[in-house]
C-alpha positions in Angstrom: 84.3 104.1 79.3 84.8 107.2 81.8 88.3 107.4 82.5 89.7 107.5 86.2 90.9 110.5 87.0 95.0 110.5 87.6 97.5 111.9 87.4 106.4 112.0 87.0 107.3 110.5 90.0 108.5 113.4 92.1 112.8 112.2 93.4 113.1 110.7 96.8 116.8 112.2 96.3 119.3 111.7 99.8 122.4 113.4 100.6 125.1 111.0 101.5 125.2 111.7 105.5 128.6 112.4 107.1 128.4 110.2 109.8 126.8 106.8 109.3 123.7 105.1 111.6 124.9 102.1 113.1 124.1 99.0 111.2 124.8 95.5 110.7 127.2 94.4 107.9 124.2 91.3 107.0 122.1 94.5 106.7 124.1 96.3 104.0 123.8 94.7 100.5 126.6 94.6 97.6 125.4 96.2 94.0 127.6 95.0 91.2 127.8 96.2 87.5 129.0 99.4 85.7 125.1 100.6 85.4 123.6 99.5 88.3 126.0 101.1 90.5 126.2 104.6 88.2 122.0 104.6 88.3 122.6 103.8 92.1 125.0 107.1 92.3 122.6 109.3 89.8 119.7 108.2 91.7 120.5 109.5 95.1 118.0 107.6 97.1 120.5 105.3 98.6 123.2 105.7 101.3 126.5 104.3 99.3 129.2 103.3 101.9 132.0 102.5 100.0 132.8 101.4 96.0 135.3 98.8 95.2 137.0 98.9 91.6 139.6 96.2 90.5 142.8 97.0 89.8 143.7 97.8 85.9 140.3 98.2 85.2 140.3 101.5 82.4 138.4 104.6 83.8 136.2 105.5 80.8 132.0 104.9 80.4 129.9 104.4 82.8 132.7 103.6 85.1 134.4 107.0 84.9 131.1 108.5 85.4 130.4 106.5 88.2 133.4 106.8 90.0 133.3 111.0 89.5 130.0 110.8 91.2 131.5 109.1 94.0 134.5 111.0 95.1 131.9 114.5 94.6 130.2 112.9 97.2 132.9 111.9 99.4 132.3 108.0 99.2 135.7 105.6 99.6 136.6 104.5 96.8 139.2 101.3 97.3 141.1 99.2 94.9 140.9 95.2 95.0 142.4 92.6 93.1 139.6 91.5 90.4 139.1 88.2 92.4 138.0 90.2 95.9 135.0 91.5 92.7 134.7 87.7 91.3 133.5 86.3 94.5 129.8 87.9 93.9 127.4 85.8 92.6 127.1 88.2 89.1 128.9 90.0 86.4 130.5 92.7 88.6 132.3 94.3 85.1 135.4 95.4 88.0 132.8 97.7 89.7 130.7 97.4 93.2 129.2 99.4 95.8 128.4 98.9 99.1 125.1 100.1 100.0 122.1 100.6 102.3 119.0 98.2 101.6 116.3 99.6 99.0 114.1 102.3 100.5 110.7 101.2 99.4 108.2 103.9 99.2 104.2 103.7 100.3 101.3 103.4 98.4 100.7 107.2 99.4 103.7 108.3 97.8 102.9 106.7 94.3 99.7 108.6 94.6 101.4 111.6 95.6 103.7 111.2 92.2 101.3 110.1 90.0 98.5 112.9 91.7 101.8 115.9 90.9 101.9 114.3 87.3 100.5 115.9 84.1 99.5 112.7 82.3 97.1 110.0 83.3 98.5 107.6 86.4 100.3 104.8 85.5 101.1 101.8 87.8 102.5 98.1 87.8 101.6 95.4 90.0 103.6 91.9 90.1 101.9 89.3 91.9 104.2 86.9 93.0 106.5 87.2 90.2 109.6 85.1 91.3 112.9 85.3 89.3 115.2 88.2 89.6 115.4 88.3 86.2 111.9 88.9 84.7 111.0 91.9 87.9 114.6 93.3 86.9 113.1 93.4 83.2 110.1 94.5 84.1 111.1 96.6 86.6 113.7 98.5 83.6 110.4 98.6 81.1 108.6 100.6 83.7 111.1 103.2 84.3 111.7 103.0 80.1 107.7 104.4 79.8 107.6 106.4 82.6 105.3 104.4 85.3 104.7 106.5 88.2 104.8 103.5 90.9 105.3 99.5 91.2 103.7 97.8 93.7 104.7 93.9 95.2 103.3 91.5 97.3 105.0 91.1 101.0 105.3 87.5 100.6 106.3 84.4 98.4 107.7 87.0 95.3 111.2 88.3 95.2 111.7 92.1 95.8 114.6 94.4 94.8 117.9 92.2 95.5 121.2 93.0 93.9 120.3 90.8 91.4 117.1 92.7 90.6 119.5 95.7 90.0 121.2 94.1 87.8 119.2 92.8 85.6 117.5 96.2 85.6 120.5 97.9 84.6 119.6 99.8 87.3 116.3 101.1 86.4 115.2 100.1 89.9 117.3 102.6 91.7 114.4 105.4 89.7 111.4 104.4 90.3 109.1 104.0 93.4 108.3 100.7 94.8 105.7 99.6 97.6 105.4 96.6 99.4 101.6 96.1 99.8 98.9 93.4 100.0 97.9 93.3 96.3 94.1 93.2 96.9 94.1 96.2 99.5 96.0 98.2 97.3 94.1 97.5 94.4 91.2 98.7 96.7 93.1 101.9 97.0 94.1 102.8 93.6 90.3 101.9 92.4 89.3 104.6 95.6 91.6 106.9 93.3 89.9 106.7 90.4 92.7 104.4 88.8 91.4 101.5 86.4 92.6 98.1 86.8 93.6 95.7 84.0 94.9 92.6 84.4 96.9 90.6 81.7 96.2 86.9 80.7 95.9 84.8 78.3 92.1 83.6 78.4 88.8 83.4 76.6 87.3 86.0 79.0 90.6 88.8 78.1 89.9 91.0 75.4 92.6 92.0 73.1 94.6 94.7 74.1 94.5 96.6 71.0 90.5 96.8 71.7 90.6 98.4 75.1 91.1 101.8 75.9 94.4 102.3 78.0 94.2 106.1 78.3 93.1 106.8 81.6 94.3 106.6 84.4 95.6 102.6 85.1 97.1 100.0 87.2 98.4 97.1 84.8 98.9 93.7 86.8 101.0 90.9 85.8 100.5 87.3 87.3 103.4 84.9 88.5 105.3 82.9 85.8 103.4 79.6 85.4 100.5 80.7 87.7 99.2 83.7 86.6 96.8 86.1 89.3 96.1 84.8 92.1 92.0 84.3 92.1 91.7 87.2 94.2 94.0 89.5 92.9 91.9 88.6 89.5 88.2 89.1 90.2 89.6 92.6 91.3 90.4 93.8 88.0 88.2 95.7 86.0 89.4 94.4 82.9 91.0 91.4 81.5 93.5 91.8 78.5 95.4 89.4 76.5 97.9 89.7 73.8 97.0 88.3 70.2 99.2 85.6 69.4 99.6 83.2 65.9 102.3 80.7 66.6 102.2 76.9 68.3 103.4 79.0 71.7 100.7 79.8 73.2 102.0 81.9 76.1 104.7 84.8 76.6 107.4 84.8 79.3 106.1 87.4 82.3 108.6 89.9 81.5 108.2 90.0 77.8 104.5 90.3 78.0 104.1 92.7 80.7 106.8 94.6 78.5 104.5 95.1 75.4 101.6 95.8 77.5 103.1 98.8 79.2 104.2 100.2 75.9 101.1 99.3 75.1 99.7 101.9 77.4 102.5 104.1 76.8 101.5 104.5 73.3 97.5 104.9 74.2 98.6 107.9 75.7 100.8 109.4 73.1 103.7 108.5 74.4 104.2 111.7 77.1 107.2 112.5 78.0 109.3 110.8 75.3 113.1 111.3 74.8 114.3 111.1 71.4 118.2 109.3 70.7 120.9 110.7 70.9 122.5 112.2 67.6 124.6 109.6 65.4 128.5 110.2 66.1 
């Protein structure tokens, strides 16, 4: 197979402005969790009103860190009693911030990051996925191997709510996310010399250990329950599957699209890697 030509996500990093655009409080969204807000902070790509932190709560981890970052960058930081935090619909762990919505990117700017990379391009695509919970995981695997973009659907799939940040621990707050029609885009990326695989369980996949995964590729992962959409489907260039030996024969969306992109990860040598930290 002749690879695709492809090519780290360069930082969409913003300054906190010192006066604020006018905008409706139903616009501005409330991030809760020591590491969703911290990434949120580290990130820079979101305007961050205000953080709230409970009374008594100890200043040390990720919350010290967190609220260091804040006053540097002049944000209010006000103390509430605990239940002002336990009115939010997740574990706020006596931390939130009041933010600005996600700023999605475009598809031309996962290009452009993947295109200033010196590795093969590496992109997700959900279609449809619905729960919080598996994009959050998948969305925290992506940024864990390094994927240079993630793209979603417009419609009918959830994008990056708070609870999205959350259950990415806020992975979401790195990486860069478009909001495109998934066949149109696939369109695109195969115009860039990108491959695309899509990941199934079927007669027709071929086992993902027997594919080459080094070029440059997009990796799409169907809907819980549903899978592609027909479509999105008889776009791909390939179909993989994950070998399997037990009475279950499928894998939660998150936890397959998961091994596949460390599946990739590894095709390539794993680029970019970060070794732990030192035992204390």
């Amino acid at each position: 197979m002749t690879a695709r030509s492809g090519g780290s996500a360069s930082e969409l990093g913003r300054s906190q402005p010192s006066s604020f655009p006018l905008m409706a409080p139903s616009q501005l969204e409330w991030l809760y969790g020591r590491n969703p807000v911290l990434e949120t902070l580290r990130a820079g790509r979101r305007v961050v009103r205000q953080l709230q932190v409970a009374h008594g709560v100890e200043r040390q981890g990720a919350l010290a860190t967190a609220l260091s970052l804040a006053e540097a960058a002049g944000i209010p930081i006000e103390q509430v009693p605990r239940r002002t935090l336990d009115s939010m619909p997740g574990t706020h762990q006596g931390i939130a911030a009041q933010v600005e919505p996600f700023p999605y990117a475009s598809l031309a700017d996962l290009l452009e990051a993947a295109a200033e990379a010196s590795e093969p391009a590496l992109f997700l695509l959900l279609d449809l996925i619905q729960n919080p919970q598996n994009l959050g995981t998948l969305l925290r695997t992506a940024e864990a191997v390094g994927v240079h973009g993630v793209i979603l659907p417009p419609r009918r799939g959830v994008g990056v709510t708070p609870a999205v940040v959350a259950a990415s621990a806020g992975a979401s707050e790195h990486l860069l996310i478009a909001v495109e029609n998934l066949a149109q885009a696939i369109t695109r990326l195969k115009q860039a010399e990108v491959w695309i695989y899509g990941l199934e369980r079927s007669a027709e996949a071929r086992p993902i250990d027997a594919a080459d995964l080094s070029g440059a590729a997009g990796l799409v992962i169907g809907s819980e329950g549903e899978g592609m959409r027909r479509l999105v489907r008889e776009s791909c260039d390939f179909l993989l599957q994950l070998p399997m030996r037990g009475r279950i024969d499928s894998l939660n969306a998150a936890v397959a699209g998961s091994i596949a992109l460390y599946a990739f990860w590894a095709a390539r040598g794993y680029p970019g890697i970060v070794e732990p930290p030192a035992a204390r």
